[in-house]
Backbone as JSON Lines, residues from 0, in Angstrom:
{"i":0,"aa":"X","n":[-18.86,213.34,129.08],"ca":[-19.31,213.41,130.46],"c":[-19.69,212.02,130.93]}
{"i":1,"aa":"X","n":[-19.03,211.6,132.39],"ca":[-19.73,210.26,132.83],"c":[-20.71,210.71,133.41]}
{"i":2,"aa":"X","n":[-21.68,210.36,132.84],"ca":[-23.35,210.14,134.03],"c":[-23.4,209.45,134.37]}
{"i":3,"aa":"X","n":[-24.64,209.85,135.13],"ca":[-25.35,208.57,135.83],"c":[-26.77,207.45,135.28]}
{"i":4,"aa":"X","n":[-26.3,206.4,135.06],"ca":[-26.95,205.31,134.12],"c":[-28.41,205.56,135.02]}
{"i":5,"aa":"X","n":[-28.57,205.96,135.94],"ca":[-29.73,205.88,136.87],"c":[-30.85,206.94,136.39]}
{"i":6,"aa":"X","n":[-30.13,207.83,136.06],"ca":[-31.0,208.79,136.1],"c":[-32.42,208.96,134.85]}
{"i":7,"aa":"X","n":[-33.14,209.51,135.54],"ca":[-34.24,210.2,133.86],"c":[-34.39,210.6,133.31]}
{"i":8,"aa":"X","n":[-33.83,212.03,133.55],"ca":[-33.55,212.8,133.05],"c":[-32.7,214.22,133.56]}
{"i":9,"aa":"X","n":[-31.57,214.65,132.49],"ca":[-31.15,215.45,133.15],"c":[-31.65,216.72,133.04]}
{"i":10,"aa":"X","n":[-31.03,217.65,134.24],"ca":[-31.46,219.1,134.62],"c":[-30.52,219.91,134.89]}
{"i":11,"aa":"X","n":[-30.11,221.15,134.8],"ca":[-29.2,221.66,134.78],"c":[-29.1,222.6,136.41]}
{"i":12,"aa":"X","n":[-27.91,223.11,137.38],"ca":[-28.11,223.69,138.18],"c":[-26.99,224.47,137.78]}
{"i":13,"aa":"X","n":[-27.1,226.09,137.81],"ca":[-26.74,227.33,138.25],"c":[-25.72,227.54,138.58]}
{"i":14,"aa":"X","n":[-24.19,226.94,139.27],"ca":[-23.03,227.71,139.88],"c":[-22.46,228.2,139.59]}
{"i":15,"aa":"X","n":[-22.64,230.11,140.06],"ca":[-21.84,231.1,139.37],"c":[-21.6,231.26,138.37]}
{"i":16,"aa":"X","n":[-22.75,231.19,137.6],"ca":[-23.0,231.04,135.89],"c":[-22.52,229.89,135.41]}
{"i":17,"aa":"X","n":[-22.04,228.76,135.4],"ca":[-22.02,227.5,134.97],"c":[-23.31,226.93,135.34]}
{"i":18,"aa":"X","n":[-23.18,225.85,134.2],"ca":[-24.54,224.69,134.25],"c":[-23.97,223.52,134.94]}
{"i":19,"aa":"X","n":[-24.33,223.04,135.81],"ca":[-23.78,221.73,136.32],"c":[-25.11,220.9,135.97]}
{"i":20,"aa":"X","n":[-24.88,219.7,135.33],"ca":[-25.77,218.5,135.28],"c":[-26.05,217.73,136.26]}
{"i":21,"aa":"X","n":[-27.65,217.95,136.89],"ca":[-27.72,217.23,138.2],"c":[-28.87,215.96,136.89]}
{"i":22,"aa":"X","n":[-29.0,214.94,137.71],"ca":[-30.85,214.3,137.72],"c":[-31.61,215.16,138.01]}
{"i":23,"aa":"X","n":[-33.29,214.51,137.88],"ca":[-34.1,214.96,138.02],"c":[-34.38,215.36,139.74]}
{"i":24,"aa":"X","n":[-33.45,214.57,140.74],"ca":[-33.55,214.73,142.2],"c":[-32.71,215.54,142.86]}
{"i":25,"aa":"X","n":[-31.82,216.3,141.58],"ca":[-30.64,216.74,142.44],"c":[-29.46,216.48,142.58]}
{"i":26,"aa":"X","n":[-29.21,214.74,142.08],"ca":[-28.06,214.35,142.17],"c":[-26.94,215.01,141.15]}
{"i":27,"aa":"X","n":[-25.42,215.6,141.34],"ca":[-24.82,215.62,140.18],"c":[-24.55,214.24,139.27]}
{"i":28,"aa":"X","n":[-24.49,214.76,138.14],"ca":[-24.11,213.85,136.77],"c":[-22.68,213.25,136.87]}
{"i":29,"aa":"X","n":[-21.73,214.41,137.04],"ca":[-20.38,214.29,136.88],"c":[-19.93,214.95,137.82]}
{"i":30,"aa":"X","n":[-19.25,213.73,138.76],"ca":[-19.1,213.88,140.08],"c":[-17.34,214.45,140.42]}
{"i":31,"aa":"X","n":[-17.11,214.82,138.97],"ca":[-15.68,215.53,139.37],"c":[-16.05,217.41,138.78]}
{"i":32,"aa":"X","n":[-17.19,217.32,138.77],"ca":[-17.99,219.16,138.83],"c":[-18.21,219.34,140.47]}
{"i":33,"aa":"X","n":[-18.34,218.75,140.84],"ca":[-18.5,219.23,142.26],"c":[-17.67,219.99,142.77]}
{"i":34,"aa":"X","n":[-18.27,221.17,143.51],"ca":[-17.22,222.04,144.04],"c":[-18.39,222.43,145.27]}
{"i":35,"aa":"X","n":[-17.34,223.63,146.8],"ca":[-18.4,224.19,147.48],"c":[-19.69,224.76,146.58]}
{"i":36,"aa":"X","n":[-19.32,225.67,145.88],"ca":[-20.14,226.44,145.17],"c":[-21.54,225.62,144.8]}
{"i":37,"aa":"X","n":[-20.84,224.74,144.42],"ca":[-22.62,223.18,143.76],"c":[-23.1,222.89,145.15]}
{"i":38,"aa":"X","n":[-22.6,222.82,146.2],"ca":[-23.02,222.19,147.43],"c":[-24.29,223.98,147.63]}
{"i":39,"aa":"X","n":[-23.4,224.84,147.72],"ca":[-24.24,226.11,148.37],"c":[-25.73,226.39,147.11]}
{"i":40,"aa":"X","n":[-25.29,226.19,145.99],"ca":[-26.37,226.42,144.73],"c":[-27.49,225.55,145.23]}
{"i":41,"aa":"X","n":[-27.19,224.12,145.06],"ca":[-28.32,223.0,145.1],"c":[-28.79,223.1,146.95]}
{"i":42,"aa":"X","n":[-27.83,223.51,147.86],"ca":[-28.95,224.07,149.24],"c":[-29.64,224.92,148.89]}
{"i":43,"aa":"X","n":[-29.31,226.62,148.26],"ca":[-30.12,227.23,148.48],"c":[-31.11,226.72,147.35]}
{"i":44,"aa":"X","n":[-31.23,225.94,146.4],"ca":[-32.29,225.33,145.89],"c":[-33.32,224.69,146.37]}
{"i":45,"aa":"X","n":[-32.78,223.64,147.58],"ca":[-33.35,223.23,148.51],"c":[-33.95,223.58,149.68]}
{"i":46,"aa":"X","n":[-33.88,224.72,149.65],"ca":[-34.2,225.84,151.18],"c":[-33.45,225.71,152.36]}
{"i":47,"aa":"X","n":[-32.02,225.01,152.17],"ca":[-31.48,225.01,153.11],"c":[-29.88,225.83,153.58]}
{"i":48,"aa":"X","n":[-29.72,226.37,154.66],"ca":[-28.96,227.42,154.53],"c":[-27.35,226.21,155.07]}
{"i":49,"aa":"X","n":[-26.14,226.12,155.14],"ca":[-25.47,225.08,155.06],"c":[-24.66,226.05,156.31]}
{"i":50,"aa":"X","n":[-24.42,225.07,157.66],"ca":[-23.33,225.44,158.62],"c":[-22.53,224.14,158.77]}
{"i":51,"aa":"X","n":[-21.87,224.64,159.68],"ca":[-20.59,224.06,159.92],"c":[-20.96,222.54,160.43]}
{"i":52,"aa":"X","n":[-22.09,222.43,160.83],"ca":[-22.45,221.18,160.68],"c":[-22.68,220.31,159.6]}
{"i":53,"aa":"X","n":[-23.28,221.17,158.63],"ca":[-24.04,220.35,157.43],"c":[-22.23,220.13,156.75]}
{"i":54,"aa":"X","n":[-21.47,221.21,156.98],"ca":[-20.25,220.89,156.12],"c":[-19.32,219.71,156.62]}
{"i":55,"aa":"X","n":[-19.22,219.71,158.14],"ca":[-18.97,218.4,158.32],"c":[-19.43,216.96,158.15]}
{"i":56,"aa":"X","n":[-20.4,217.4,157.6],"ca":[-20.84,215.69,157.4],"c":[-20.47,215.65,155.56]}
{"i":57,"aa":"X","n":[-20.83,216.72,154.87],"ca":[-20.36,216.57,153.58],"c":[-18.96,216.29,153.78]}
{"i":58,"aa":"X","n":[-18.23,216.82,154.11],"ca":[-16.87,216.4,153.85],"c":[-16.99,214.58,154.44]}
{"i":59,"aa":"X","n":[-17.37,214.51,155.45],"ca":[-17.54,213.03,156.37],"c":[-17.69,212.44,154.62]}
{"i":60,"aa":"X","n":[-19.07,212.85,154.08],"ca":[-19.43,211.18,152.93],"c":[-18.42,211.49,151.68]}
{"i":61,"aa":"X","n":[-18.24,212.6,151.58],"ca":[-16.9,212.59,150.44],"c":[-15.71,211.96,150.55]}
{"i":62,"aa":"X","n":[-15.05,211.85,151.86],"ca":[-14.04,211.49,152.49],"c":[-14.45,209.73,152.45]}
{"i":63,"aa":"X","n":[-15.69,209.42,153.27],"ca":[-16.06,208.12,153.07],"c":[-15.99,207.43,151.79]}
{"i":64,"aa":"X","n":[-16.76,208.18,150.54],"ca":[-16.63,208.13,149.48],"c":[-15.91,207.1,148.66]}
{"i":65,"aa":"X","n":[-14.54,208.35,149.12],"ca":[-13.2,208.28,148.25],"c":[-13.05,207.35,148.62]}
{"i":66,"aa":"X","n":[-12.46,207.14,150.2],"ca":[-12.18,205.88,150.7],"c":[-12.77,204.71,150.26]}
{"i":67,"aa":"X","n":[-14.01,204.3,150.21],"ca":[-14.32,202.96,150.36],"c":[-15.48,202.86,148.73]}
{"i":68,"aa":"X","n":[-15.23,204.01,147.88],"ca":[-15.96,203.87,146.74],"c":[-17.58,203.41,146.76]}
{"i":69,"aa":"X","n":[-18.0,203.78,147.88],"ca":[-19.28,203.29,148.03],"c":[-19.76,204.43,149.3]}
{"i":70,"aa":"X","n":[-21.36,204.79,149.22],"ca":[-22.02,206.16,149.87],"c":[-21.82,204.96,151.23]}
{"i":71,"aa":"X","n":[-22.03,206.04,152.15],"ca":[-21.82,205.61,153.5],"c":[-23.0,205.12,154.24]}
{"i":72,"aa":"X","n":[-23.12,204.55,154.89],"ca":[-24.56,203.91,155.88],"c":[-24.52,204.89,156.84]}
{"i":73,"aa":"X","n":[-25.82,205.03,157.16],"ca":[-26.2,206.4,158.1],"c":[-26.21,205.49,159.22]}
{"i":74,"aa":"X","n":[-25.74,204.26,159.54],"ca":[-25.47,203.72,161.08],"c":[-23.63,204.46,161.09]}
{"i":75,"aa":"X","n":[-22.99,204.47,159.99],"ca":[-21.73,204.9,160.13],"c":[-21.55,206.04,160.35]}
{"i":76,"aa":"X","n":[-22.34,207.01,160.06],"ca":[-22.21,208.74,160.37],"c":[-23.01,208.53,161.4]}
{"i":77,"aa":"X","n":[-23.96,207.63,162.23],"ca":[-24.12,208.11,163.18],"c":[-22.76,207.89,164.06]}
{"i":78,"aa":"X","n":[-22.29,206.84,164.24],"ca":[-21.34,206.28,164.9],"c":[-19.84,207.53,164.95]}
{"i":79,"aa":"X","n":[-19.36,207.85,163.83],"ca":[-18.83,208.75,163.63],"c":[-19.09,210.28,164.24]}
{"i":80,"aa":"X","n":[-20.15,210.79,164.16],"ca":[-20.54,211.98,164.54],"c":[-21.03,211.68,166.39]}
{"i":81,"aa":"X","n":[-21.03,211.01,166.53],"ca":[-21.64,210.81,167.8],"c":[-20.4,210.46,168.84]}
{"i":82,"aa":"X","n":[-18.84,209.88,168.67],"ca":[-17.79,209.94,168.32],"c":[-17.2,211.51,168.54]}
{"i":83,"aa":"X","n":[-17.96,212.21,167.76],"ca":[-17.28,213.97,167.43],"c":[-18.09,214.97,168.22]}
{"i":84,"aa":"X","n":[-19.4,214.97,168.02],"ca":[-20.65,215.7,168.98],"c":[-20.83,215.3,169.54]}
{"i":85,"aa":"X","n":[-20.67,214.01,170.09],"ca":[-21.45,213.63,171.52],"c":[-22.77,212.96,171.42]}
{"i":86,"aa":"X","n":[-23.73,212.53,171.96],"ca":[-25.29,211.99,171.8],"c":[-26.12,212.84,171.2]}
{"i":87,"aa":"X","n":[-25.67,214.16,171.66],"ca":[-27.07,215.05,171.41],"c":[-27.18,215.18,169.92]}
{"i":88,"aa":"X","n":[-26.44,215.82,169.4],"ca":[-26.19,215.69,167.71],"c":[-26.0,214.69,167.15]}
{"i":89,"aa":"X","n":[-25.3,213.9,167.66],"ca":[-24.55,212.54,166.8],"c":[-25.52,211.5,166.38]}
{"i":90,"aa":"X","n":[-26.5,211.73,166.44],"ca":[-27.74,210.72,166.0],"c":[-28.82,210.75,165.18]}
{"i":91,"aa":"X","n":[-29.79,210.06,164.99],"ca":[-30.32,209.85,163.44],"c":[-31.08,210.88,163.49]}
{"i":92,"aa":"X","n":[-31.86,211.71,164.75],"ca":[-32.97,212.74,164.91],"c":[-32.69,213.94,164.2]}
{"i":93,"aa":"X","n":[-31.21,213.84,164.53],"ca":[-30.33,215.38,164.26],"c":[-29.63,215.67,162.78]}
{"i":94,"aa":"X","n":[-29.21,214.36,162.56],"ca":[-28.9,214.21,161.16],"c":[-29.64,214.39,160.21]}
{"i":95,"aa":"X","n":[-31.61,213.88,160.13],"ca":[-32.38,213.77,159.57],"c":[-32.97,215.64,159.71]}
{"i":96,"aa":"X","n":[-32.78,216.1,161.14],"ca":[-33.1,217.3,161.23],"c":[-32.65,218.36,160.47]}
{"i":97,"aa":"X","n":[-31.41,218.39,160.24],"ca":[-30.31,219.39,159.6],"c":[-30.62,218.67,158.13]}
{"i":98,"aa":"X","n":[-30.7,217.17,158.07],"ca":[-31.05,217.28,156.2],"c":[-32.25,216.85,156.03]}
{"i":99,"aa":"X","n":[-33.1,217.95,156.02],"ca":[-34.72,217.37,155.97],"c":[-35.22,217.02,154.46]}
{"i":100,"aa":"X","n":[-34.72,217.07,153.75],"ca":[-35.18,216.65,152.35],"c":[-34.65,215.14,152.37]}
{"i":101,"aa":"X","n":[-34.78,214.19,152.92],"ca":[-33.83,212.8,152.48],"c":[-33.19,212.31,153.64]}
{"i":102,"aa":"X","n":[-33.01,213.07,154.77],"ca":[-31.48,212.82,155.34],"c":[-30.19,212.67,155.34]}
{"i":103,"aa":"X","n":[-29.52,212.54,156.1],"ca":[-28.14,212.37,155.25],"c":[-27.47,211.64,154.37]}
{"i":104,"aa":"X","n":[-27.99,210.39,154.21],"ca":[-28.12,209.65,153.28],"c":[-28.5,209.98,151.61]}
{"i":105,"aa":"X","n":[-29.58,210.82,151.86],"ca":[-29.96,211.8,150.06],"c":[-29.49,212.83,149.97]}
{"i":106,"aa":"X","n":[-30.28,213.74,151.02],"ca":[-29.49,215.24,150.69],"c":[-28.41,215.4,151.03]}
{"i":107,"aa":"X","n":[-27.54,214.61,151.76],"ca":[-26.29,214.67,152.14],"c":[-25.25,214.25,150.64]}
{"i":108,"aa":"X","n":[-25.69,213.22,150.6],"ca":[-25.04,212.86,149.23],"c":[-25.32,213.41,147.98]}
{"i":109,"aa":"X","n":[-26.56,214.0,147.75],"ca":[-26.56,215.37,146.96],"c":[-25.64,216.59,146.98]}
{"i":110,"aa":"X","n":[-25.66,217.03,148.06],"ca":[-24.76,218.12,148.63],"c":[-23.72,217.92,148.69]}
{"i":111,"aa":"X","n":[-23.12,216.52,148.61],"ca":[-21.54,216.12,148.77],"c":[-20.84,216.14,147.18]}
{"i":112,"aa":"X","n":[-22.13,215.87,146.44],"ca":[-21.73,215.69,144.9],"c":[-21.73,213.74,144.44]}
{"i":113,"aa":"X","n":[-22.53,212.69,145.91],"ca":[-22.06,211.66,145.52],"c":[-23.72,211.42,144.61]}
{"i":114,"aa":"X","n":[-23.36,210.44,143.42],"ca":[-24.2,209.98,142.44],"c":[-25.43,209.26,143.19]}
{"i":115,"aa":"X","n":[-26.68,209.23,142.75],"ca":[-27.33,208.62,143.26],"c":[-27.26,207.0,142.61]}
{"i":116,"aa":"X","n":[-27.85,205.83,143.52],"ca":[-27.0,204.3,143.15],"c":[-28.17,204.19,142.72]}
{"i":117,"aa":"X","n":[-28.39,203.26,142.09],"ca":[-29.51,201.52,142.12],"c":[-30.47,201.87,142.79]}
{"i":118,"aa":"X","n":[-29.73,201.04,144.01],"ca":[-30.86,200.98,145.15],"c":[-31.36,202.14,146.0]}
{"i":119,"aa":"X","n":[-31.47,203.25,145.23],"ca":[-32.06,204.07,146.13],"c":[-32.95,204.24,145.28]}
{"i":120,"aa":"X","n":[-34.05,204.49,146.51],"ca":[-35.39,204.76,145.92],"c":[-35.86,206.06,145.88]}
């Protein structure tokens, strides 16, 4: 398994009777376990119920991801989503609203399956 050199320790999460290896925050371990199923497990872990919003932005940092091998700047999903929704949604209030554990930046990248880096604190 590739992990994550970051982490403290690992913890196991639940999908549909598999163990997926997150960190201690949530993050997955092995970021080719990710599936919907890990995204819906680790929300409803989180108390959060996932719509068509929250799924567009996961796909948004997975897609970012892949592309540019590096988590995305939440000036770029604003820019992007704001672009797609318009002002009212497309901005940091709304983003932070829909991912209240972290914003989209943590719980988003939790939920997407991306590793947590370095520099996050």
């Amino acid at each position: 398994m590739s992990t994550n050199p970051y982490a403290i320790r690992v913890e196991y999460l639940d999908v549909n009777g598999n163990k997926v290896a997150t960190d201690q925050e949530g993050y997955i371990q092995n970021m080719d376990e990710w599936s919907e199923a890990f995204a819906v497990a680790l929300a409803e872990k989180e108390g959060l119920v996932l719509t068509k919003d929250h799924w567009e932005v996961i796909y948004y940092i997975k897609a970012y991801y892949e592309e540019h091998r590096v988590q995305a700047q939440v000036r770029d999903m604003i820019k992007h989503f704001k672009n797609i929704w318009g002002p009212e949604r497309g901005n940091n209030r709304y983003l932070h609203d829909i991912f209240p554990k972290g914003g989209p930046q943590k719980q988003g990248n939790r939920l997407a399956g991306i590793r947590r880096t370095k520099g996050e604190h």
